[in-house]
C-alpha positions in Angstrom: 56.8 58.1 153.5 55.6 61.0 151.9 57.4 63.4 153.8 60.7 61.5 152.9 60.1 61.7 149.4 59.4 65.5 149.5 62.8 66.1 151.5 65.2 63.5 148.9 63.6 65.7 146.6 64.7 69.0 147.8 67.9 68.1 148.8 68.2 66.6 145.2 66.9 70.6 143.4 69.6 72.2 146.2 72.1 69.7 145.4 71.8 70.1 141.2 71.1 73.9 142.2 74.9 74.3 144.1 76.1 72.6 141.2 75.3 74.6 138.8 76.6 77.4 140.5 79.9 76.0 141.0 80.4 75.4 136.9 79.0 78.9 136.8 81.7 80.4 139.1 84.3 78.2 137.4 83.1 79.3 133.6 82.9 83.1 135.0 86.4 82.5 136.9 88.1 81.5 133.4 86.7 84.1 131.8 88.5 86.5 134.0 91.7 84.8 133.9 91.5 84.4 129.7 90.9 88.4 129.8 93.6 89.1 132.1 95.9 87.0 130.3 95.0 88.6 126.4 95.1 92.1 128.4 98.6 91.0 129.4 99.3 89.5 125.7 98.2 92.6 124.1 100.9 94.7 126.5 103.6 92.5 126.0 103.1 92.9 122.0 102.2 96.5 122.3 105.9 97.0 124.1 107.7 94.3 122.1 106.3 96.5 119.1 107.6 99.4 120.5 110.7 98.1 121.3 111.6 96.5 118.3 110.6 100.3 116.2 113.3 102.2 118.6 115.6 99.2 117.4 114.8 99.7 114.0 115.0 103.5 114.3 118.5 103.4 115.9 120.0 100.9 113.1 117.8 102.6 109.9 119.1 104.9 107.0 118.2 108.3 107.9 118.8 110.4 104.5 119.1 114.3 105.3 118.9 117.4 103.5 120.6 120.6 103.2 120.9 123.5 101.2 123.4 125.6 99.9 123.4 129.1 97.4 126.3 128.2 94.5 129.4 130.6 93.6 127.5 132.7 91.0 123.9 132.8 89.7 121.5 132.2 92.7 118.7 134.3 92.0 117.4 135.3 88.8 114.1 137.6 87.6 112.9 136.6 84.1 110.4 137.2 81.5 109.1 135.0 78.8 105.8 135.6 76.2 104.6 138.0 78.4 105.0 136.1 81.7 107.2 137.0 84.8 108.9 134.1 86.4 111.9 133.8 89.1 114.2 130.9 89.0 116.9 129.8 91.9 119.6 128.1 91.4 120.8 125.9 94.4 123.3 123.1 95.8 121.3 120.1 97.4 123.6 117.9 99.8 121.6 114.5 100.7 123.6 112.9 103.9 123.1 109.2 105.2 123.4 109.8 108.6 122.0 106.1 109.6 123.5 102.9 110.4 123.1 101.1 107.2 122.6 102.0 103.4 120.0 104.3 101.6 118.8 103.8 98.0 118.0 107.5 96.9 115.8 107.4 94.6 114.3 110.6 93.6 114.6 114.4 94.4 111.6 117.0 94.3 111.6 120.4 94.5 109.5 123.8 94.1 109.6 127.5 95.1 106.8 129.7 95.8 106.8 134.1 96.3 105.1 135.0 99.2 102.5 138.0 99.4 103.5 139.4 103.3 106.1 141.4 103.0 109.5 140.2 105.2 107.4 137.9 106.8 106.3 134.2 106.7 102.8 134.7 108.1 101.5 133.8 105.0 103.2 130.4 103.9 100.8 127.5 103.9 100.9 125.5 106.9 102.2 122.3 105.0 103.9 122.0 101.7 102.4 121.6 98.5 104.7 118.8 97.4 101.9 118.4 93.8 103.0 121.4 92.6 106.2 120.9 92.7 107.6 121.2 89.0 111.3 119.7 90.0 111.7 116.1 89.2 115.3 115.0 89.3 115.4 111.1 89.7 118.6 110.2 90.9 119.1 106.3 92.0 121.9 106.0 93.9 122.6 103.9 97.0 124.4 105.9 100.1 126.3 104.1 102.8 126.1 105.2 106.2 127.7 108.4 106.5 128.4 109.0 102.4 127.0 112.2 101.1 125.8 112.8 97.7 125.4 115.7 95.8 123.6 117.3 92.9 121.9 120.8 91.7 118.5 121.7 91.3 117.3 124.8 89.2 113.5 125.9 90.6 111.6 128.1 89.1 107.7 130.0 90.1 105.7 132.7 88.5 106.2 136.0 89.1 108.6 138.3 89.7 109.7 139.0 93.5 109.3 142.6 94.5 111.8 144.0 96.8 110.9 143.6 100.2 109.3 140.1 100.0 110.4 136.6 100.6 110.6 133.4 98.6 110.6 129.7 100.0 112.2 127.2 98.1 111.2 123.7 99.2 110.9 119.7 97.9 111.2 116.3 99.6 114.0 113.8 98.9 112.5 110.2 98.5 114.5 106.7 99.4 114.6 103.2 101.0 116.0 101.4 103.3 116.5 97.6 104.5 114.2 97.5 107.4 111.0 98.5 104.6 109.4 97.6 101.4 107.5 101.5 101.3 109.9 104.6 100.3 109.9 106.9 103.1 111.2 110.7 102.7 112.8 113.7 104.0 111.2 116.8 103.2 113.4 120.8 103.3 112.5 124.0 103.2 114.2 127.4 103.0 113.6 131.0 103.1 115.8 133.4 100.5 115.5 136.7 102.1 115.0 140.1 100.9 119.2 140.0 100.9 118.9 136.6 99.4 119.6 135.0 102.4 119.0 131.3 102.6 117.8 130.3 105.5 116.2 127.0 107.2 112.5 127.2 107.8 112.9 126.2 111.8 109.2 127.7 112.5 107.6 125.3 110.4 108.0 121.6 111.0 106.3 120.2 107.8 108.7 121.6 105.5 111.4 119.7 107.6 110.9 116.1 108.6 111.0 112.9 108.0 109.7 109.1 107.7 
């Protein structure tokens, strides 16, 4: 009787034992399948969030900027109480060239003389849109395709010696219906020694946008 006792009782340890293995392998086994599953959730949002940013990409205003030198008075030297200055004088065209309205809202703008001679090796890496002196806030709503226009007069300190070059550049601020933050398109230019102005396509900062 003894000997029975001690085998019921062993087969009841390796019985509870197998048990609690099994409820192990199942709790491990849903484990797995709950990470698989919020791996699988988090790719399905990750491309349905990528998907629905192309779609709001392709149906957003996109407001771009050009420039453009007027008829007369582009370029001017100056001096006043003592201080050198030179102003420019230039024609900014704002384009909707998105799929649904703009509200342009304000239009910034600055110049700066560069120390290189004919070169650009020495213009900053990014804009410095806080010291731009330029403020022209003009609201005004552009449908898709509808240009606006307007002039903006910039001025820096110093006068530019011959041989050196001058960047004129700003950021054009506006909203669309796809956001409640402004985004913005920022231009830049180069006026030449021959007072060419030309696009800054070397340095991607002064042209892009959000």
């Amino acid at each position: 009787m003894p000997s029975s006792h001690r085998v019921d009782g062993h087969q009841s340890y390796s019985s509870a034992r197998h048990s609690k293995l099994a409820v192990i392998a199942v709790a491990v086994w849903g484990i797995l399948v709950a990470t698989r599953t919020l791996k699988v959730m988090a790719q399905q949002t990750e491309t349905l969030s990528k998907t629905l940013d192309a779609s709001i990409a392709s149906e957003r205003a996109w407001v771009m900027v050009d420039l453009e030198k007027p008829e007369t008075g582009f370029l001017l030297d100056g001096q006043t109480q003592e201080k050198f200055y030179t102003s420019a004088s230039v024609i900014c065209n704002c384009v909707n060239q998105g799929k649904t309205p703009a509200r342009l809202t304000e239009i910034m703008a600055g110049m700066i003389i560069l120390e290189s001679i004919d070169s650009l090796d020495s213009l900053p890496e990014a804009p410095d849109f806080d010291a731009m002196k330029m403020r022209l806030h003009t609201p005004k709503t552009l449908a898709a395709g509808e240009p606006a226009r307007c002039k903006l007069e910039v001025t820096c300190e110093g006068n530019r010696p011959w041989g050196q070059v001058a960047v004129i550049y700003g950021i054009a601020k506006y909203r669309h219906m796809f956001s409640d933050r402004e985004v913005q398109t920022s231009f830049g230019y180069v006026v030449s020694p021959s007072d060419l102005l030309l696009r800054l396509v070397d340095h991607p900062k002064y042209n892009e946008n959000s």
